[in-house]
Backbone as CSV, one residue per row, in Angstrom:
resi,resn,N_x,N_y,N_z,CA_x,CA_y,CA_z,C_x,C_y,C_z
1,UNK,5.237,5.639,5.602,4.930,4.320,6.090,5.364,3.319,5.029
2,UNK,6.130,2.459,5.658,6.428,1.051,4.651,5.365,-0.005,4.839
3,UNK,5.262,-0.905,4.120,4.431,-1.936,4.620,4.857,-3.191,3.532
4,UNK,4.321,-4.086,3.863,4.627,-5.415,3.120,3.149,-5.976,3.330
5,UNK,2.672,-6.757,2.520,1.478,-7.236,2.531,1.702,-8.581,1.966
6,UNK,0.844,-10.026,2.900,1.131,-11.623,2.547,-0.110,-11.793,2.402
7,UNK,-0.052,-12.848,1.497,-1.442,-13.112,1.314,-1.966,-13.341,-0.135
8,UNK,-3.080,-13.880,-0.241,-3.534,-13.569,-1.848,-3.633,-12.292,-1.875
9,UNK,-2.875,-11.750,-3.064,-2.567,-10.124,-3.099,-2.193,-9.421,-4.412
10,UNK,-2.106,-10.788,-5.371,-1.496,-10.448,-6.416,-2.527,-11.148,-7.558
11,UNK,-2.762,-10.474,-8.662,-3.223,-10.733,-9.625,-4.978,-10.363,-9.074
12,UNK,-5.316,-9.866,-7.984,-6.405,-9.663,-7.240,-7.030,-7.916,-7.308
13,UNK,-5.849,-7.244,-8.147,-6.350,-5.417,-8.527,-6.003,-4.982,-6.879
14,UNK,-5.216,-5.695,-6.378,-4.734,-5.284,-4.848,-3.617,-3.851,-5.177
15,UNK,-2.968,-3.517,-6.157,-2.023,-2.600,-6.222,-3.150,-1.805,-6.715
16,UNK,-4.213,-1.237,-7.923,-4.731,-0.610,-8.063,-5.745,0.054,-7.024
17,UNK,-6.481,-0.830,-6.452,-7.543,-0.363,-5.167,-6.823,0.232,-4.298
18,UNK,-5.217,-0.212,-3.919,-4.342,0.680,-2.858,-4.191,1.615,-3.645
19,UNK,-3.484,1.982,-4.436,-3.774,3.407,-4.930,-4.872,4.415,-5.512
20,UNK,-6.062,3.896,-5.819,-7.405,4.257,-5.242,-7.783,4.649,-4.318
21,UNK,-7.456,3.486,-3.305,-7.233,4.190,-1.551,-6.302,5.812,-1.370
22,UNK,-5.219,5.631,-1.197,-4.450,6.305,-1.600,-4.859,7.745,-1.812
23,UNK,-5.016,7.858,-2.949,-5.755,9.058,-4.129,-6.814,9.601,-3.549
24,UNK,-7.570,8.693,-2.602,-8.821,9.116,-2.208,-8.379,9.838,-0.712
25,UNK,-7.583,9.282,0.166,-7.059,9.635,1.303,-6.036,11.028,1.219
26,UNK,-5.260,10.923,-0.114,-4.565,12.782,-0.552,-2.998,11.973,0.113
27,UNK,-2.836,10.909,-0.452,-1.471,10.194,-0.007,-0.513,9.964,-1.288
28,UNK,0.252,10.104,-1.113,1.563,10.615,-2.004,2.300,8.800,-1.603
29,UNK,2.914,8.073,-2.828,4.172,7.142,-2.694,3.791,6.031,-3.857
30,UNK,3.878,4.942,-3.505,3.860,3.639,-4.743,3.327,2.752,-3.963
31,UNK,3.168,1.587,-4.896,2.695,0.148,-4.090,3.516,-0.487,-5.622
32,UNK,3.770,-1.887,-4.949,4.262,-2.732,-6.473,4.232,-4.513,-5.916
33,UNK,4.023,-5.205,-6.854,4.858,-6.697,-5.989,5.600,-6.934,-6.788
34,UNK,6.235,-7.545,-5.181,6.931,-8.341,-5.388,7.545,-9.537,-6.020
35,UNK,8.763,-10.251,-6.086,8.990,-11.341,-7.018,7.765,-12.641,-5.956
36,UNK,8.385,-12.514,-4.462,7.785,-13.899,-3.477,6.869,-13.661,-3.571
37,UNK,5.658,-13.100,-4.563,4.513,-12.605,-4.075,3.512,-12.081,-2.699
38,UNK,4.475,-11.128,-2.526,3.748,-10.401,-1.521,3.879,-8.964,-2.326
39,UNK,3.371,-7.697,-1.668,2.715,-6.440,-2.406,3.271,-5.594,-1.408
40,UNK,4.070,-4.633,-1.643,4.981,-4.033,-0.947,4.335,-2.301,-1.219
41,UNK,4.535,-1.503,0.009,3.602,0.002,-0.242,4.185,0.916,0.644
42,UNK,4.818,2.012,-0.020,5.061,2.941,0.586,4.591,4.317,0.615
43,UNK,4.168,4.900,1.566,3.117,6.062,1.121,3.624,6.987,2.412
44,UNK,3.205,8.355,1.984,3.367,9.439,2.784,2.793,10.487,3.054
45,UNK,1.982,10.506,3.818,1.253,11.637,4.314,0.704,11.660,6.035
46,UNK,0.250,12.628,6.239,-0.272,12.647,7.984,-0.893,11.727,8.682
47,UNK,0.211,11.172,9.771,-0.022,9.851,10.390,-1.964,9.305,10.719
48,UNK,-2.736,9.939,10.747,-3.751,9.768,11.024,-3.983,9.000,9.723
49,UNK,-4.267,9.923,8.445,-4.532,9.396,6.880,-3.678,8.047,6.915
50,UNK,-2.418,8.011,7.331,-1.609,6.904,6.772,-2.341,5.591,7.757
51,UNK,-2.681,5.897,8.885,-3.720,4.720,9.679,-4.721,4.281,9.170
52,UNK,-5.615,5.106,8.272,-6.755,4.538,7.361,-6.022,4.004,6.182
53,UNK,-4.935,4.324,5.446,-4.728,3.061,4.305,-4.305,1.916,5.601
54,UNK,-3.469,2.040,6.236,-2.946,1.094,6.663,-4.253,-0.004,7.293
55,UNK,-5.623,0.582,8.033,-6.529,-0.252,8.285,-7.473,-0.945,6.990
56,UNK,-6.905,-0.217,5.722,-7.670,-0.976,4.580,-6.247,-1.668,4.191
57,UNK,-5.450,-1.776,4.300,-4.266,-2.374,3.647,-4.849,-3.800,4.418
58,UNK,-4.917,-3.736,5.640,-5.617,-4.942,6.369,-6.401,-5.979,5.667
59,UNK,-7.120,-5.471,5.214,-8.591,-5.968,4.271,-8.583,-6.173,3.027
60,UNK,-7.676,-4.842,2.339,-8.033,-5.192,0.860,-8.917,-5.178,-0.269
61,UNK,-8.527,-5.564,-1.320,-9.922,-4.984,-2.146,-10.961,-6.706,-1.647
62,UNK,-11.926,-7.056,-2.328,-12.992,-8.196,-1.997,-12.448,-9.265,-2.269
63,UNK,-11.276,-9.462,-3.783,-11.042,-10.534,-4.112,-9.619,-10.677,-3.613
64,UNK,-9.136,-10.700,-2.590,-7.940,-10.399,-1.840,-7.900,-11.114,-0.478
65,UNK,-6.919,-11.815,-0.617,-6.934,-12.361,1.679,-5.447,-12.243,1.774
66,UNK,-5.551,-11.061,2.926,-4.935,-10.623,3.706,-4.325,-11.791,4.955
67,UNK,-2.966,-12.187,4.910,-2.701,-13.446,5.743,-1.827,-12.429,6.744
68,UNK,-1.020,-11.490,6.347,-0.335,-10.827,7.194,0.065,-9.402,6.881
69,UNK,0.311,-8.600,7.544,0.186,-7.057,7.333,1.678,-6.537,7.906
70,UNK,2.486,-5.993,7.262,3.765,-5.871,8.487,4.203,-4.471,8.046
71,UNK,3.928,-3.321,8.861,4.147,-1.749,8.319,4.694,-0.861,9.470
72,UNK,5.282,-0.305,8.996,6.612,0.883,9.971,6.407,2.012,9.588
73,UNK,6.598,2.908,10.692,6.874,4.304,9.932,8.412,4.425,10.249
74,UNK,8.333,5.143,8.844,10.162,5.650,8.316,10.121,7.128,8.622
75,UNK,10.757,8.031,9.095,11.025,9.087,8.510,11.638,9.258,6.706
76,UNK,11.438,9.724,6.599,11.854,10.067,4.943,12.061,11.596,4.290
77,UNK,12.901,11.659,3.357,13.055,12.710,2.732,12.638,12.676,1.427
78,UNK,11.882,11.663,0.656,11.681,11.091,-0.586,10.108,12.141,-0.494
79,UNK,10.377,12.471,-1.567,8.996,13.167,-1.876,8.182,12.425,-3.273
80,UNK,7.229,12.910,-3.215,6.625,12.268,-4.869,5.542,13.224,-4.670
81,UNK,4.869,12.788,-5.865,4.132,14.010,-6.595,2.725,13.538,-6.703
82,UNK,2.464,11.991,-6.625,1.011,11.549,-6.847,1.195,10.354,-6.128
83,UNK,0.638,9.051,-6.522,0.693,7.558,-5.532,0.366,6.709,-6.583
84,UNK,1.781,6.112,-7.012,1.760,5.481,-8.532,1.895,3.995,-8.222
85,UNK,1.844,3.213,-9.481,1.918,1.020,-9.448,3.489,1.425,-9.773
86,UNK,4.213,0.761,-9.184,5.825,0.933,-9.781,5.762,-0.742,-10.332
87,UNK,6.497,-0.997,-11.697,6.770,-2.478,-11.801,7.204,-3.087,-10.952
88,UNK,6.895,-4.482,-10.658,7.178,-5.527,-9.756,8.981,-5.609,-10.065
């Protein structure tokens, strides 16, 4: 799943709590932002799991507003090994 996230999102521990999420759900990929400030997340695991980040990607951590949510599923061949912050 790709996703893009608008909104206050940055400087808010929004990349850490998604990969918290993440870690906690057994989801494999990155999250990072962006330069336009938005918070960009790609993660991979069984479409059900990937619907619960994606319904907290919605929300966010507390100090966070979510203005818009925009996420696809990709097929992919990219594997990873854990669900890391990649630099902006």
């Amino acid at each position: 799943m790709h996703c893009h996230v608008e909104g206050l999102v940055q400087g808010v521990f929004f990349r850490a709590e998604t990969r918290a999420q993440a870690h906690s759900l057994g989801l494999t990929g990155w999250v990072r932002n962006l330069p336009d400030g938005r918070v960009e997340v790609w993660a991979c695991g069984a479409p059900g799991t990937l619907d619960k980040l994606r319904s907290w990607l919605r929300r966010g951590p507390p100090q966070a507003r979510v203005d818009k949510l925009y996420c696809r599923n990709l097929p992919t061949g990219e594997r990873h090994a854990d669900f890391q912050i990649r630099p902006g």
